[in-house]
PALUM-605340 format. One record per residue (C-alpha): residue in three letters; chain; x, y, z. Coordinates in nm, 3 decimals. Layout:
<sites>
> aa ch X Y Z
> ALA A X Y Z
...
</sites>
This chain:
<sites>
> aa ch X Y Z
> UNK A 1.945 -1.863 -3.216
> UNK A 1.624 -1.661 -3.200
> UNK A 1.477 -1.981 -3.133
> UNK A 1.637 -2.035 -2.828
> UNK A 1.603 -1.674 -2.696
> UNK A 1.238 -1.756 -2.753
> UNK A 1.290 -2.060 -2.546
> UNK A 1.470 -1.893 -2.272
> UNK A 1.181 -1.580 -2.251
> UNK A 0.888 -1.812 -2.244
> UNK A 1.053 -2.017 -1.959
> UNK A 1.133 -1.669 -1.746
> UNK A 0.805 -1.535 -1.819
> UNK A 0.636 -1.929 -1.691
> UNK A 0.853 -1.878 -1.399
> UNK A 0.774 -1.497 -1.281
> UNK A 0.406 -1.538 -1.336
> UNK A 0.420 -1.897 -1.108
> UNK A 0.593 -1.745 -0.775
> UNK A 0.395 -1.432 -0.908
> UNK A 0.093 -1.605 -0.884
> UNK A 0.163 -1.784 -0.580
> UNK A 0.295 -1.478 -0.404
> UNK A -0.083 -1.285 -0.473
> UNK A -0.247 -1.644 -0.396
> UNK A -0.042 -1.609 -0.010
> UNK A -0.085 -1.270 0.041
> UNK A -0.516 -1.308 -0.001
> UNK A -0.518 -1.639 0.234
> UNK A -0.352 -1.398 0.517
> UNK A -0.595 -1.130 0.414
> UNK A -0.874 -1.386 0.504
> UNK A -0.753 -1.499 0.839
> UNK A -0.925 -1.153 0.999
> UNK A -1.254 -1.159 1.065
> UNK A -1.572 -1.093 0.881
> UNK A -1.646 -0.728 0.726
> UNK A -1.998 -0.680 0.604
> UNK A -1.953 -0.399 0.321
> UNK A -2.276 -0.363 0.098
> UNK A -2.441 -0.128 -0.087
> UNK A -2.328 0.268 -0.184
> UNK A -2.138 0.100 -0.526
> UNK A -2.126 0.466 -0.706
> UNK A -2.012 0.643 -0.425
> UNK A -1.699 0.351 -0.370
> UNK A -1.613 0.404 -0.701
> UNK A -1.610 0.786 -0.730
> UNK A -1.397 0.738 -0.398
> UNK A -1.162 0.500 -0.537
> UNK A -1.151 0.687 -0.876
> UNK A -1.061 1.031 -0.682
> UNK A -0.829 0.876 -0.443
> UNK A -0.640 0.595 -0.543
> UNK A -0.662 0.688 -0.970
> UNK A -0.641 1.011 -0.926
> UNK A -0.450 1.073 -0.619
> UNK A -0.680 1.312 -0.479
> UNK A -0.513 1.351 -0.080
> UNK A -0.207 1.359 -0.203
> UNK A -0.180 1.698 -0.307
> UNK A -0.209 1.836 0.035
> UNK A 0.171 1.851 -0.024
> UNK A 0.182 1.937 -0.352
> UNK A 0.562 1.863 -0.430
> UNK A 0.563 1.493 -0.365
> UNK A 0.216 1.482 -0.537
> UNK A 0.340 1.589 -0.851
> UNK A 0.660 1.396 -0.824
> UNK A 0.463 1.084 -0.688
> UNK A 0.241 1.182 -1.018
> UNK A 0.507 1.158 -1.257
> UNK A 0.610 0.848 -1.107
> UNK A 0.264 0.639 -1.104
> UNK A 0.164 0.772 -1.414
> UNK A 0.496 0.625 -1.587
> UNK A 0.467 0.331 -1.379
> UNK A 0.124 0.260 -1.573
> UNK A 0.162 0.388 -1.902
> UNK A 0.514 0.272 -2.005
> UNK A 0.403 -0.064 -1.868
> UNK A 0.173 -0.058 -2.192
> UNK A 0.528 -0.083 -2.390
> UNK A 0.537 -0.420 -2.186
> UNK A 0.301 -0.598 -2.430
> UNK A 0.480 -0.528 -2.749
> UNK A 0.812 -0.663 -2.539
> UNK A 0.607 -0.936 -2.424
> UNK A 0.500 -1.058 -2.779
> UNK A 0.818 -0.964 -2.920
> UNK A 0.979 -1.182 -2.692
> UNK A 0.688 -1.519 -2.749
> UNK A 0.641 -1.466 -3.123
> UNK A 1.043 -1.391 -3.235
> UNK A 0.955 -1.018 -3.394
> UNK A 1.101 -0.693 -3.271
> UNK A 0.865 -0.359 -3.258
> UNK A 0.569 -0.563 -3.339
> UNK A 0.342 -0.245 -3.334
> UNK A 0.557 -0.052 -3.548
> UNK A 0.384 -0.122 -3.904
> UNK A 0.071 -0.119 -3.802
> UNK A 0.058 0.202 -3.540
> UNK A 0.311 0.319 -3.867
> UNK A 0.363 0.774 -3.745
> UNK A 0.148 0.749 -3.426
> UNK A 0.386 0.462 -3.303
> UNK A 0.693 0.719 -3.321
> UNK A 0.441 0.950 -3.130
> UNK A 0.395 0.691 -2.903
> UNK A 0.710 0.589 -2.797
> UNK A 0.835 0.929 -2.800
> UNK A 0.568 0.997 -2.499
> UNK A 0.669 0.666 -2.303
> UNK A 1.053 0.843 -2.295
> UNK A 0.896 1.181 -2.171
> UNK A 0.756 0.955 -1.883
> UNK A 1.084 0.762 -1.879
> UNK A 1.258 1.064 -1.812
> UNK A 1.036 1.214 -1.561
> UNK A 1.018 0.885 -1.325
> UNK A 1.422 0.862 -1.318
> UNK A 1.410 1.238 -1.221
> UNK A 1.164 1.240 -0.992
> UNK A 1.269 0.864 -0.838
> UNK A 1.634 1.072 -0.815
> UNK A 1.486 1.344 -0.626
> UNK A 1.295 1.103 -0.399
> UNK A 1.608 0.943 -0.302
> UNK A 1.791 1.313 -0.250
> UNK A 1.474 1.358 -0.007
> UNK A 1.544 1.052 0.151
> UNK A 1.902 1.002 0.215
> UNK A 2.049 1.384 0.210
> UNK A 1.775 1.574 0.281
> UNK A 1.684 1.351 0.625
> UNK A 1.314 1.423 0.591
> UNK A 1.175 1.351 0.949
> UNK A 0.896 1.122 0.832
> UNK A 1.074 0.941 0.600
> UNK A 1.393 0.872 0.891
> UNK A 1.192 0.738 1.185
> UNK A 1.304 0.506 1.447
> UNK A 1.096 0.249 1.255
> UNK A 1.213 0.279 0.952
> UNK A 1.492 0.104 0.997
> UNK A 1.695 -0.227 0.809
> UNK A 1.457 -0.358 0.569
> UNK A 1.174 -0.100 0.547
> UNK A 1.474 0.179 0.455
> UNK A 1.666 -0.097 0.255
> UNK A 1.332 -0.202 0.066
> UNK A 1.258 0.210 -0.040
> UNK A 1.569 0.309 -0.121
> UNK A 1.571 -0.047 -0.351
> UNK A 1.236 0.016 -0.531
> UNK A 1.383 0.394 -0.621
> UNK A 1.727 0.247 -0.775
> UNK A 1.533 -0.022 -0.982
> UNK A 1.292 0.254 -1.108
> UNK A 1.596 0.463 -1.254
> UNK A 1.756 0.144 -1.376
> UNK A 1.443 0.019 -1.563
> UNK A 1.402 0.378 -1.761
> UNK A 1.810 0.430 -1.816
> UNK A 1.776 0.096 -1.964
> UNK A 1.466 0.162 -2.164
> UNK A 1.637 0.439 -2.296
> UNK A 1.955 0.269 -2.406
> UNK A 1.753 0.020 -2.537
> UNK A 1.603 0.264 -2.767
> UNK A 1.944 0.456 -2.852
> UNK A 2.084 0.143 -2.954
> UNK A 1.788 0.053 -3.176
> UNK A 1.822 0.441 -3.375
> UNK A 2.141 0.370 -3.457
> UNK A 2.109 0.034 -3.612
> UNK A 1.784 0.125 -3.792
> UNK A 2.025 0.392 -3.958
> UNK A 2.271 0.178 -4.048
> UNK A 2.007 -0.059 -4.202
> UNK A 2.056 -0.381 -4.000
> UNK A 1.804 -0.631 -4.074
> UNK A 1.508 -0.706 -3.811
> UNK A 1.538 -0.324 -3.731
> UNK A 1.234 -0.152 -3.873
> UNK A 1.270 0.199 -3.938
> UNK A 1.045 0.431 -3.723
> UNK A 1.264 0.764 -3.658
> UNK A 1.515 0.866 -3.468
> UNK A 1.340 0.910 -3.094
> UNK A 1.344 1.231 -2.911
> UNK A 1.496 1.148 -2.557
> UNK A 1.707 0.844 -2.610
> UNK A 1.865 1.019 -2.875
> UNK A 2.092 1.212 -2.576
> UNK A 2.245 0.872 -2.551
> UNK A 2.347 0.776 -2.927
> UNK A 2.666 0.978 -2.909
> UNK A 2.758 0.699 -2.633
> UNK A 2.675 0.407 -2.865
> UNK A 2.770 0.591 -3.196
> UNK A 3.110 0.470 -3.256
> UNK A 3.053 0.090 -3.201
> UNK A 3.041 -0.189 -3.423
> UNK A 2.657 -0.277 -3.534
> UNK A 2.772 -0.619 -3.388
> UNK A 2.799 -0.472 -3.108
> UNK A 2.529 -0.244 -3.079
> UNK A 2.278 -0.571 -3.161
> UNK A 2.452 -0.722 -2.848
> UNK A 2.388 -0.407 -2.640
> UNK A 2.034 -0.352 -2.728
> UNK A 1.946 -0.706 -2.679
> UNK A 2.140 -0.682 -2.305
> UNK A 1.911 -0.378 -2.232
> UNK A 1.610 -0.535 -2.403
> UNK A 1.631 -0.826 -2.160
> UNK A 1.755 -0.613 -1.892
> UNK A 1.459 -0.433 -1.911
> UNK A 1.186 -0.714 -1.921
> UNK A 1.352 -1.004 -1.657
> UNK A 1.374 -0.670 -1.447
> UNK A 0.986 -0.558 -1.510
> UNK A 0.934 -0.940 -1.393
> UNK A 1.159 -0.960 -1.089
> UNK A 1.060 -0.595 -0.957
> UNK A 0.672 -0.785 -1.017
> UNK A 0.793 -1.056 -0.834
> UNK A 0.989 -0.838 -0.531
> UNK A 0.615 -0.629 -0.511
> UNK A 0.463 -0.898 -0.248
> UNK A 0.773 -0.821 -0.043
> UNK A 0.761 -0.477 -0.025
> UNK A 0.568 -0.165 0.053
> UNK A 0.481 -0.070 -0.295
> UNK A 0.245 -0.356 -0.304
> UNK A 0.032 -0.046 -0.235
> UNK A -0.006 0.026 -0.628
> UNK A -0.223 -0.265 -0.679
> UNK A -0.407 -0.280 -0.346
> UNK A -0.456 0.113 -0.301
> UNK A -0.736 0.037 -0.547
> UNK A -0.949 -0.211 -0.374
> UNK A -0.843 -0.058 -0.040
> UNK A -1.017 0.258 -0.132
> UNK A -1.365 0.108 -0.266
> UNK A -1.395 -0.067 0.039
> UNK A -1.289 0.209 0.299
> UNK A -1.565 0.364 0.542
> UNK A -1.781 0.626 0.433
> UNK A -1.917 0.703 0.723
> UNK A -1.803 1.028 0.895
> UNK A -1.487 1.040 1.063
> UNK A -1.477 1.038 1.485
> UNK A -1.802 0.795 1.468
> UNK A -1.674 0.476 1.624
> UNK A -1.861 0.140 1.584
> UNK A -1.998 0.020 1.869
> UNK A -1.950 -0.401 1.937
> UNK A -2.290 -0.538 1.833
> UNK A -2.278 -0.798 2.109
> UNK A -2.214 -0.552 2.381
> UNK A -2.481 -0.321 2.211
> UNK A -2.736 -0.611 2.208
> UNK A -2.702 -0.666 2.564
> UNK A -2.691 -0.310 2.693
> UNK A -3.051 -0.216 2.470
> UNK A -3.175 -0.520 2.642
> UNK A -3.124 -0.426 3.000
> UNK A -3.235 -0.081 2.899
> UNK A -3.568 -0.239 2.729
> UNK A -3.483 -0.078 2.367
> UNK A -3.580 -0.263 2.072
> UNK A -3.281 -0.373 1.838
> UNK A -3.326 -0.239 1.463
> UNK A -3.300 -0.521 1.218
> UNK A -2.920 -0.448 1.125
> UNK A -2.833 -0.472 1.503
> UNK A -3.011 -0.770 1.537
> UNK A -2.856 -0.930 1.210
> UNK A -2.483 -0.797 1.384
> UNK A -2.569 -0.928 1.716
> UNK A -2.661 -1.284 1.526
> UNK A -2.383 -1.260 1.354
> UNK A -2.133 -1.181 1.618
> UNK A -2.277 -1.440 1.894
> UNK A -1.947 -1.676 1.848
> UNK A -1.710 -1.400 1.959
> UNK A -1.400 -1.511 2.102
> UNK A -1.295 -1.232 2.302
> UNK A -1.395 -0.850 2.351
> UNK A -1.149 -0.647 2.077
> UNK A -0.869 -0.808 1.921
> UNK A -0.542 -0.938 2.059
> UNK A -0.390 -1.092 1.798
> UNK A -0.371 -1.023 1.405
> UNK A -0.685 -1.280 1.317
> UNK A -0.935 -1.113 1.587
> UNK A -0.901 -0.819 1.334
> UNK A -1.124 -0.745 1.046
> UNK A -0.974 -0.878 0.683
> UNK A -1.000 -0.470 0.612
> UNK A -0.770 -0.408 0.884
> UNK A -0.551 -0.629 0.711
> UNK A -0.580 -0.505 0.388
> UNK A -0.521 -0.170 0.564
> UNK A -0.163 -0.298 0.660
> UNK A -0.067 -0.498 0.299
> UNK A -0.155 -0.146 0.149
> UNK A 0.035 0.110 0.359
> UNK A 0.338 0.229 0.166
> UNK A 0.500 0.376 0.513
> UNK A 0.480 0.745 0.378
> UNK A 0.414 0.866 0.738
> UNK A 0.205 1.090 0.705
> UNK A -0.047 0.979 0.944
> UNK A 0.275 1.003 1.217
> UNK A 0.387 1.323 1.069
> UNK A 0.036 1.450 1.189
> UNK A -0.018 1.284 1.486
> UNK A -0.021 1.482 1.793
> UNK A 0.067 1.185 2.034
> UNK A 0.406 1.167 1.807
> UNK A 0.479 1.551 1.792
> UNK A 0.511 1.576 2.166
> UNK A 0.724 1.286 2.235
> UNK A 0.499 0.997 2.272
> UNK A 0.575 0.647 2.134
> UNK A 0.251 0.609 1.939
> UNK A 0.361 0.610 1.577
> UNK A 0.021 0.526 1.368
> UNK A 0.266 0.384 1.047
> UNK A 0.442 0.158 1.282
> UNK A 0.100 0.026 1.392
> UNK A 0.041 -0.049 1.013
> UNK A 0.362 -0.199 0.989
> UNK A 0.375 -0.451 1.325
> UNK A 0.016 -0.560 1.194
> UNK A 0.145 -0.653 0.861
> UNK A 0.500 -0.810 0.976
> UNK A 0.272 -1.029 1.243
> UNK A -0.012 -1.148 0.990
> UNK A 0.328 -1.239 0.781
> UNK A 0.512 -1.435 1.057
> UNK A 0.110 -1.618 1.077
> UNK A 0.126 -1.677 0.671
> UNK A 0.534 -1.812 0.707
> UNK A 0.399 -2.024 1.036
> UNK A 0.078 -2.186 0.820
> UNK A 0.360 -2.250 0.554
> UNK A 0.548 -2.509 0.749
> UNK A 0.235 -2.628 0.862
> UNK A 0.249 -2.518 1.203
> UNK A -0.006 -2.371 1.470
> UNK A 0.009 -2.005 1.428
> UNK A -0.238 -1.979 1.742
> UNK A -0.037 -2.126 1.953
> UNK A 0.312 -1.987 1.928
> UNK A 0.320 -1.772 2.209
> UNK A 0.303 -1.465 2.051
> UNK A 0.044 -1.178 1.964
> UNK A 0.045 -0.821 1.810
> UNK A -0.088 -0.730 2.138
> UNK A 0.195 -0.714 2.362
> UNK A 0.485 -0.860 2.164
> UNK A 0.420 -0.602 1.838
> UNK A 0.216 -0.341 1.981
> UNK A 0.253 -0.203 2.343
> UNK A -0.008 -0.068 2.623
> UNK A 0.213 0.257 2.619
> UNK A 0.141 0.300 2.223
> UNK A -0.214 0.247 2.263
> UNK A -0.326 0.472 2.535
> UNK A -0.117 0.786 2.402
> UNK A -0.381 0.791 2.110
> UNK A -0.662 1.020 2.134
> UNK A -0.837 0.905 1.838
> UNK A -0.847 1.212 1.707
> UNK A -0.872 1.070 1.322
> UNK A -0.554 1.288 1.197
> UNK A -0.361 1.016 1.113
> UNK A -0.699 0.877 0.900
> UNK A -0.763 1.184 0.747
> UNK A -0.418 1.220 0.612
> UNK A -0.357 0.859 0.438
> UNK A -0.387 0.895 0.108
> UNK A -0.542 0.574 0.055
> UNK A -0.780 0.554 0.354
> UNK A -0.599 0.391 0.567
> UNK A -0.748 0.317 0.900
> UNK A -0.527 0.273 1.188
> UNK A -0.745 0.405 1.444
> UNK A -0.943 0.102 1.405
> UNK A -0.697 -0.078 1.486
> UNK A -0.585 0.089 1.796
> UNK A -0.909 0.088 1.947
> UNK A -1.029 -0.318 1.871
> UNK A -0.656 -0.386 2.060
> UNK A -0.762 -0.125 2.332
> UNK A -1.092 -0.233 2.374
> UNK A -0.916 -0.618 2.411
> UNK A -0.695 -0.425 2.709
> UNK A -0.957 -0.283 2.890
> UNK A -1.267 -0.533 2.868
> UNK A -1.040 -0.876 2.855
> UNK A -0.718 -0.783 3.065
> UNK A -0.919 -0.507 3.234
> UNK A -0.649 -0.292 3.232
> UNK A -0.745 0.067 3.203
> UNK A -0.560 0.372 3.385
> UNK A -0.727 0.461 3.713
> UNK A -0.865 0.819 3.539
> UNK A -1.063 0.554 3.271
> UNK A -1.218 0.351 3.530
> UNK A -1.336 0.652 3.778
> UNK A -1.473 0.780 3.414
> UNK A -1.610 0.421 3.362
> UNK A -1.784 0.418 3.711
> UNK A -1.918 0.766 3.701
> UNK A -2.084 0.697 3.293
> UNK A -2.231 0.357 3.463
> UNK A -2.399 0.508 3.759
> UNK A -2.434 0.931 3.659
> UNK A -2.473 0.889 3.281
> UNK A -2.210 1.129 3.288
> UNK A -1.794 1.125 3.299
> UNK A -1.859 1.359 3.617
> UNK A -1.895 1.249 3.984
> UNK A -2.238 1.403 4.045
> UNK A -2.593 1.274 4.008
> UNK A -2.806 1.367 3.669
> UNK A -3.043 1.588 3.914
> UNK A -2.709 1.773 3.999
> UNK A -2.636 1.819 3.602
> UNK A -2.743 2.214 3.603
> UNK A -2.679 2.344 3.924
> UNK A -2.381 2.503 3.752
> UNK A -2.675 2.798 3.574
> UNK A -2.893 2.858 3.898
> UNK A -2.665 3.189 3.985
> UNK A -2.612 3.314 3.649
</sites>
C-alpha cells in the first residue's frame, strides 16, 4: 500500500509541475510579444527597491490595516510553504515527518511557529473576505470587478482557509496517534494550535484517525499543487512577479515622461541640436517603428506587460485617482486589467495557431476607450500608490499618443494648444516678444 500512495504522489506531483511549467513557459512568450525595454545599469539601487517593496512591503502600509493583515498573509504564504519539502519527500521517499529526528526539540519549535502563521492567514484571509463581501469596500466592489475577477478573489481567500484548517487537522490527527503509539508516528509533542482540534478527533478509532490524517495530508499537498497550478489564472500571480516587477520598475522621478526617440531625433534635427549618444543609440534603435504610440497590446513595452500579469486589482491606484472620484470612467486597475485579458486572448489566439494581428480587434478601441484616456491627467497618483510599481500611466499615454499622432484625434482645446506650442513656444495665443507684457504696469 505505501507503495502505491508513493506511486500515486509522484504521478500528481509529474503532472502539477508539467501544466505548471507550461503555464509559466505561456505566460513569458506573451510577456515577450511587447516591445523592446532597454533597462541597464543602477543593480544596487533595483535591489534595495525590490527588497523594500515587494519583500518587505514597504507602500503598503500607507493603510496600515490591510498591511498588517496582507503581512500575516504573505509571510505564511512563504514560510509554511517551507513545511512543503518535508511533505514533498515524505510523499517520494515513503517516510512521515522526515525532519523530525534530526531537527529532534527545534522541530516541535518549528512546527509550532508554522501553526501561529496557520492561524493568522485563516484569520486574516476571514477578515479579508468580511471586507469584501459584507463590508462593500468601494475599491474592492467596482463596476469592473465583476464575474471572474470577484469569483477568482473571493476563491483564492476560501482555498487559503482551507489549506491551514487542513494543515491543522492534519496535525491534530497526528498528536493523537503519536499518543496512542501507532507505528510510523514519531513522537514530537503534542502541538500548540492544532491541539484546539483533538477534542474533535479524540474519540475515534486510531483506524480511523490514520484515514483522516492521511485525507488531510493529501488534502493539503494536491491542494498546495492545484492552487500552484490555478496561480497563472489568477490575480495572485502577483506573489511571484511583484518581485521582478519591482527590480525592473523606473527610477526615474515621477511626472517625467519619455519622450519618443524617433520624434526627438527629428525635432533636434530641424532645430540643429546635436543628439547625445543614448538618443542616437534610441533613435537607431527605434527606426523600424510601426506606428506613433501603441494601439494594440504588442506595440507596448514587455514591462507594460509585466505591469498587467502583476497587478493583483487592489485598486488603489482608482481609489486615488481624481478622474474616478468625480465621476469619470477612467479606472487606472481596469486599464491593467483590459491589457492583461487582451495580451491573453493574443496568447489563446497563437495557441490554435491563428493570426492574432489580424483578428479585428485591439486594446485600443475594443478594450480601452477615447473617453477613458483623455479623463487622465497624468497626474502619477495612481503610480505612486501601487504597491508594486505599477505603471499605468504609461500605458495611457503610448495609447494616447497612438490617438492623437496616428488617428489624429485630439479635442479641439489640444490642437489650439498644439498650434500655439508649434508657432509661440508657448500653450498661449501670443508671440514670445508678447511673453512679459503682463509686468510692464506693475
Amino acid at each position: 500500500m505505501p507503495m502505491i500512495a508513493q506511486f500515486i504522489f509522484l504521478i500528481c506531483l509529474v503532472v502539477a509541475t508539467y501544466f505548471l511549467f507550461r503555464n509559466i513557459t505561456k505566460i513569458r512568450r506573451n510577456i515577450s510579444l511587447g516591445r523592446a525595454y532597454k533597462i541597464e545599469g543602477q543593480v544596487g539601487e533595483r535591489i534595495k527597491q525590490m527588497a523594500l517593496i515587494a519583500f518587505g512591503q514597504k507602500k503598503m502600509f500607507a493603510r496600515p490595516i490591510p498591511a498588517i493583515l496582507h503581512l500575516f498573509v504573505y509571510l505564511g504564504f512563504v514560510l509554511i510553504n517551507i513545511e512543503i519539502l518535508e511533505i514533498l519527500i515524505d510523499g517520494v521517499a515513503g517516510t512521515h515527518r522526515v525532519f523530525a529526528k534530526p531537527l529532534g526539540g527545534f522541530y516541535f519549535v518549528v512546527v509550532n511557529f508554522f501553526e501561529f502563521l496557520a492561524v493568522t492567514v485563516a484569520l486574516s484571509c476571514a477578515i479579508f473576505l468580511i471586507r469584501r463581501n459584507a463590508l462593500k469596500i468601494r475599491r474592492l466592489n467596482m463596476a469592473e470587478l465583476t464575474a471572474f475577477p470577484r469569483l477568482d478573489a473571493n476563491l483564492i481567500l476560501t482555498i487559503e482557509i482551507a489549506l491551514m484548517l487542513a494543515f491543522l487537522s492534519m496535525n491534530a490527527c497526528d498528536s493523537i496517534l503519536q499518543t496512542r503509539g501507532v507505528e510510523h508516528y514519531y513522537p514530537v509533542g503534542s502541538f500548540y494550535f492544532s491541539s484546539a482540534f483533538t477534542p474533535m478527533f479524540g474519540g475515534l478509532s486510531s483506524a480511523s484517525l490514520v484515514a483522516l490524517e492521511r485525507f488531510f495530508w493529501w488534502f493539503h499537498i494536491i491542494g498546495v499543487l492545484a492552487f500552484a497550478n490555478y496561480l497563472p489564472y489568477s490575480k495572485h500571480l502577483h506573489i511571484f512577479l511583484a518581485f521582478p516587477n519591482t527590480y525592473y520598475s523606473n527610477l526615474e522621478e515621477k511626472g517625467k515622461m519619455k519622450n519618443m526617440p524617433v520624434v526627438t531625433r527629428e525635432v533636434k534635427s530641424m532645430l540643429s541640436i546635436t543628439l547625445t549618444e543614448e538618443e542616437q543609440a534610441e533613435a537607431a534603435a527605434n527606426t523600424e517603428m510601426s506606428r506613433f504610440g501603441a494601439k494594440d497590446a504588442p506595440d507596448l513595452t514587455w514591462k507594460n506587460l509585466m505591469d498587467a500579469y502583476s497587478c493583483t486589482e487592489c485598486g488603489r491606484c482608482t481609489s486615488v485617482c481624481p478622474a474616478n472620484l468625480t465621476g469619470k470612467k477612467l479606472s487606472p486597475r481596469k486599464i491593467m486589467m483590459d491589457t492583461r485579458d487582451r495580451v491573453e486572448e493574443i496568447g489563446r489566439q497563437l495557441d490554435l495557431g491563428q493570426d492574432a494581428a489580424n483578428d479585428g480587434k485591439s486594446l485600443y478601441g475594443d478594450y480601452i476607450s477615447s473617453e477613458e484616456l483623455l479623463a487622465c491627467t497624468t497626474c502619477n497618483a495612481c503610480v505612486d500608490a501601487c504597491p508594486i510599481n505599477i505603471d499605468p500611466l504609461d500605458i495611457i499615454l503610448q495609447l494616447r499618443r497612438y490617438r492623437v499622432m496616428e488617428e489624429a484625434k485630439a479635442p479641439d482645446s489640444w490642437n489650439a494648444m498644439f498650434s500655439n506650442m508649434e508657432n509661440n513656444q508657448a500653450p498661449w495665443k501670443f508671440p514670445p516678444s508678447d511673453r512679459f507684457n503682463w509686468a510692464q504696469n506693475q
